[in-house]
C-alpha positions in Angstrom: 9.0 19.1 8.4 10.8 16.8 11.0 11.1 13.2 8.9 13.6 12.1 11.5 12.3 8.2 12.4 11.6 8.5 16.4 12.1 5.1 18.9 11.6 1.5 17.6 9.5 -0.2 19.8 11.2 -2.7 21.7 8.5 -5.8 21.4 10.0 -8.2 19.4 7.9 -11.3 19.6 4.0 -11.8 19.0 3.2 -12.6 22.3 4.3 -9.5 23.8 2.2 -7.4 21.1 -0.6 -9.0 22.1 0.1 -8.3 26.1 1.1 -4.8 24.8 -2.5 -4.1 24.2 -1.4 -3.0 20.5 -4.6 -3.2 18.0 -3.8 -2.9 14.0 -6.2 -0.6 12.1 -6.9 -0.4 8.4 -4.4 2.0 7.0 -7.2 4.3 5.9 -9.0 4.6 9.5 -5.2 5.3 10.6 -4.9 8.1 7.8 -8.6 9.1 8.5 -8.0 9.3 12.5 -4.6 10.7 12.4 -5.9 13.6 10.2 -8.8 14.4 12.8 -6.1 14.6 15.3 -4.2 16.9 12.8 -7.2 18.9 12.5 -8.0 19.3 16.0 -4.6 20.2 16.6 -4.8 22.8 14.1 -2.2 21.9 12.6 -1.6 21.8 8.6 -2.3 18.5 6.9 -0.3 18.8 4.0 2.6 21.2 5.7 5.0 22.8 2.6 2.2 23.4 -0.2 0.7 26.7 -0.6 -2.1 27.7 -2.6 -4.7 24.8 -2.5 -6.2 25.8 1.0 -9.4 26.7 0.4 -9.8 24.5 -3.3 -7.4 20.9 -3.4 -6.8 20.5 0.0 -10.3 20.2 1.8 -11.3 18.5 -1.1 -8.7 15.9 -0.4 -9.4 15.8 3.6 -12.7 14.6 2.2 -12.2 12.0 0.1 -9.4 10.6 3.3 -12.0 11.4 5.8 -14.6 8.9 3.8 -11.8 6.5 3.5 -11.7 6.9 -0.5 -8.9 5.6 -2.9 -8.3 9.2 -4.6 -7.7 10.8 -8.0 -5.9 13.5 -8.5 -6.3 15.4 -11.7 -3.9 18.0 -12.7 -1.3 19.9 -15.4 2.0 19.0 -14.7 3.8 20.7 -11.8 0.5 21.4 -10.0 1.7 19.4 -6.7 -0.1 16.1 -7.6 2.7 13.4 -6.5 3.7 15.8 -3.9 0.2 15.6 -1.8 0.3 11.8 -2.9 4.0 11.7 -0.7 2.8 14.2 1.9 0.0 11.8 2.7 2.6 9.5 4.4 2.7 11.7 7.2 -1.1 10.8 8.4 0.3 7.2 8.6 1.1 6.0 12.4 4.8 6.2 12.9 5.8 2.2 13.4 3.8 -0.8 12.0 4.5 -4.5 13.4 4.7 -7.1 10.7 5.4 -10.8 10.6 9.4 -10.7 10.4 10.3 -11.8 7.0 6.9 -11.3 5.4 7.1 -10.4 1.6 3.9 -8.2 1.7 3.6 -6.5 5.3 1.6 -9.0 7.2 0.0 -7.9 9.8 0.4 -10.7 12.8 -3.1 -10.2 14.0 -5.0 -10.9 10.3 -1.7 -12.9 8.5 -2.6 -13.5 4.8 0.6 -14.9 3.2 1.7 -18.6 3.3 4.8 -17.4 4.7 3.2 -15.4 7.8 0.5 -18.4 8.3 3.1 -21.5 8.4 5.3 -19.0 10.9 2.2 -18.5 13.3 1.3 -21.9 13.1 4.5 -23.9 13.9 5.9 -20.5 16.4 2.7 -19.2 17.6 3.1 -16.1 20.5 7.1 -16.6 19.9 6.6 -15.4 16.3 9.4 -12.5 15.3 7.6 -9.0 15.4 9.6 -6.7 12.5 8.5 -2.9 12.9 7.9 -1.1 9.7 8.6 2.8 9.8 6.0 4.7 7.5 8.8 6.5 5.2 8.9 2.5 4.0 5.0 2.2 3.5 5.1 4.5 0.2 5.0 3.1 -3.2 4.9 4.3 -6.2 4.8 3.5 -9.7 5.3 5.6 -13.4 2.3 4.1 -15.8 4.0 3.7 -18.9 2.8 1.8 -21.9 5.1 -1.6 -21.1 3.7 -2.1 -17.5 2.3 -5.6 -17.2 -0.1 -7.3 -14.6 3.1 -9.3 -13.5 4.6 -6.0 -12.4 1.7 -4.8 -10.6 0.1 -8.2 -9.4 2.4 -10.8 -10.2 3.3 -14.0 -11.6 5.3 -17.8 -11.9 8.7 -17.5 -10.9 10.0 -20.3 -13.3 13.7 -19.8 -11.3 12.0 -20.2 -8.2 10.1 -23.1 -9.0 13.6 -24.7 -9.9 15.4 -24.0 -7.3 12.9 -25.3 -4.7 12.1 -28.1 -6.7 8.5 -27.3 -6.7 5.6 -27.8 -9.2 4.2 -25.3 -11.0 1.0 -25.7 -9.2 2.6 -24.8 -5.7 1.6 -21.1 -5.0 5.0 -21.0 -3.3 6.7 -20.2 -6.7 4.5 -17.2 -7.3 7.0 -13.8 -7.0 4.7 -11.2 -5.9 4.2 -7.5 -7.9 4.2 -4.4 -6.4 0.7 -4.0 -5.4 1.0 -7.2 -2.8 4.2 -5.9 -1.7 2.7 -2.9 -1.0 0.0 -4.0 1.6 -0.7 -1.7 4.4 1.0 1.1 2.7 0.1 3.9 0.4 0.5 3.0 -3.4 0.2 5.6 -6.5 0.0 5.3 -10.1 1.2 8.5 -11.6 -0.4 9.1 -15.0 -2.9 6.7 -14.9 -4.3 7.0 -18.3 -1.2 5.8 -20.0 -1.7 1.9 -18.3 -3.2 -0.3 -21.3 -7.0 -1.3 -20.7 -7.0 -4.6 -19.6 -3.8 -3.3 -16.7 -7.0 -0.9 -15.6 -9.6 -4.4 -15.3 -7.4 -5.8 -13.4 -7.0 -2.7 -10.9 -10.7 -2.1 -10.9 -11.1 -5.9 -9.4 -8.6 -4.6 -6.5 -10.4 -1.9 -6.0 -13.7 -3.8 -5.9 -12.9 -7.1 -4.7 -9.8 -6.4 -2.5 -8.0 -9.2 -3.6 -5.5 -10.4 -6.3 -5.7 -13.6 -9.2 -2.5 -14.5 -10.0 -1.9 -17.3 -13.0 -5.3 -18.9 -12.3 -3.8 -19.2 -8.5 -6.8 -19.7 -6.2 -5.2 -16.9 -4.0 -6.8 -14.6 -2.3 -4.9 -12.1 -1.0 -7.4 -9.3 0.9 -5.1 -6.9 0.6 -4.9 -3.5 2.3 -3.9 -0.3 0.1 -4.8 3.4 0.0 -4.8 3.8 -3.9 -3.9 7.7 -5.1 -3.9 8.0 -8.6 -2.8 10.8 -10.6 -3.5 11.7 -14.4 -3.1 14.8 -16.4 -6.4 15.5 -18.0 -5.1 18.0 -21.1 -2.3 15.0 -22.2 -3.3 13.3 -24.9 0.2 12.2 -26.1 -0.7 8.2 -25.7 -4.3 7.9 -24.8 -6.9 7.9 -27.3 -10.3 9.7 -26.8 
C-alpha cells in the first residue's frame, strides 16, 4: 500500500482557498464518496486483509456508505483496529485548517475562539495550514481510569494562571481528545471497559454533536467518524 504523503498544496492564505474553488465536505461524505470512487475503480477498500470479503467487509461499506459511526464486534486478533486504521485511506489526501487551530478548524465553518478571533481581525489573509490524513487518526485504549477530561475536557487551572484569566473565561479550557480530533477518524478500542457515565457522555456526542465542558456554554459541533471496537466474549471488567 503506497502511504507516501503526495504534494502540499501551495495556498497558504484563506483568500486564495476561496478563489481556488476548494469546498470542505463532512468527513463522512468524503469517506462515503471516496469509497464509491474506490468501488467504481474496482479497486479493494480495505487493501491487506483477507478473509472478510464476502462477510465484514460489505457489511462495513454499508454502514460508511449510510454515513454511520460503526461498531466493530470481534475476538481478539480478528482485524478489528486494523479496518478501523485502513479506513484512513477513504479520507481525501490534504485538509485546510485555520493555522494554529487546536481542533482542525475548518476556515469555511470555524468553531473555536481561536479560529473565529483569527478570521475576524485577518479575514481572507487568514494562514491556511494543510493537514495530511495519516494525522486525522485517533485513537484511544478504554481502560477503567479514562475520565470525561481525557475525552472531552476540562479547566486548565495552569492556564488560567498564566494568562491571568478567570475561571469563567472559556479560554482556560484545555481540550480532550475527542475536540482535538475534529474532522478526523476517532476509535475507542474496547468500548465496554469505559465506566457508565464516560458512555452518557459519548452518547450526547453522538446525538447532539457537540461537547459540555465544566458547565461551559460551549458548543462545539464537532465533526468525527466514531469506530468503536469491543470484544463481545470478554467479560474480564464488565458486568452482565
Amino acid at each position: 500500500m503506497n502511504r507516501e504523503k503526495g504534494k502540499k498544496p501551495e495556498i497558504n492564505t484563506f483568500g486564495d482557498l476561496k478563489k481556488s474553488g476548494y469546498q470542505t465536505r463532512p468527513i463522512r461524505d468524503e469517506l462515503r464518496e471516496n469509497l464509491i470512487l474506490r468501488m467504481k475503480a474496482d479497486a479493494p477498500s480495505f487493501e491487506g486483509v483477507w478473509g472478510y470479503e464476502n462477510s465484514v467487509i460489505p457489511q462495513l461499506e454499508q454502514a460508511i456508505l449510510s454515513r454511520h459511526h460503526i461498531n466493530l464486534l470481534g475476538l481478539r486478533g480478528q482485524a478489528k483496529t486494523r479496518l478501523a486504521r485502513l479506513m484512513v485511506e477513504l479520507l481525501d489526501e490534504w485538509i485546510p485548517e485555520v493555522a494554529g487551530s487546536e481542533i482542525h478548524d475548518d476556515p469555511f465553518a470555524p468553531i473555536s475562539r481561536h479560529a473565529l478571533e483569527t478570521l475576524r481581525e485577518k479575514g481572507d489573509q487568514t494562514e491556511i495550514a494543510w493537514v495530511h490524513r495519516s494525522e486525522r487518526f485517533y485513537e484511544k485504549l478504554a481502560t477503567p481510569d479514562v475520565t470525561v477530561a481525557d475525552l472531552i475536557g476540562d479547566v486548565d487551572p495552569i492556564k488560567a494562571a498564566n494568562l491571568k484569566l478567570s475561571y469563567a473565561d472559556d479560554r482556560v479550557i484545555h481540550f480532550g481528545m475527542i475536540p482535538r480530533a475534529n474532522r478526523c477518524i476517532f476509535v475507542i478500542n474496547e468500548l465496554p471497559d469505559l465506566q457508565s457515565r464516560i458512555q452518557v457522555a459519548l452518547f450526547n456526542i453522538l446525538e447532539e454533536g457537540d461537547v459540555q465542558i465544566r458547565g461551559f456554554k460551549v458548543r462545539l459541533p464537532l465533526d468525527v467518524q466514531f469506530v468503536f471496537t469491543a470484544n463481545p466474549e470478554d467479560y474480564t471488567n464488565r458486568g452482565s
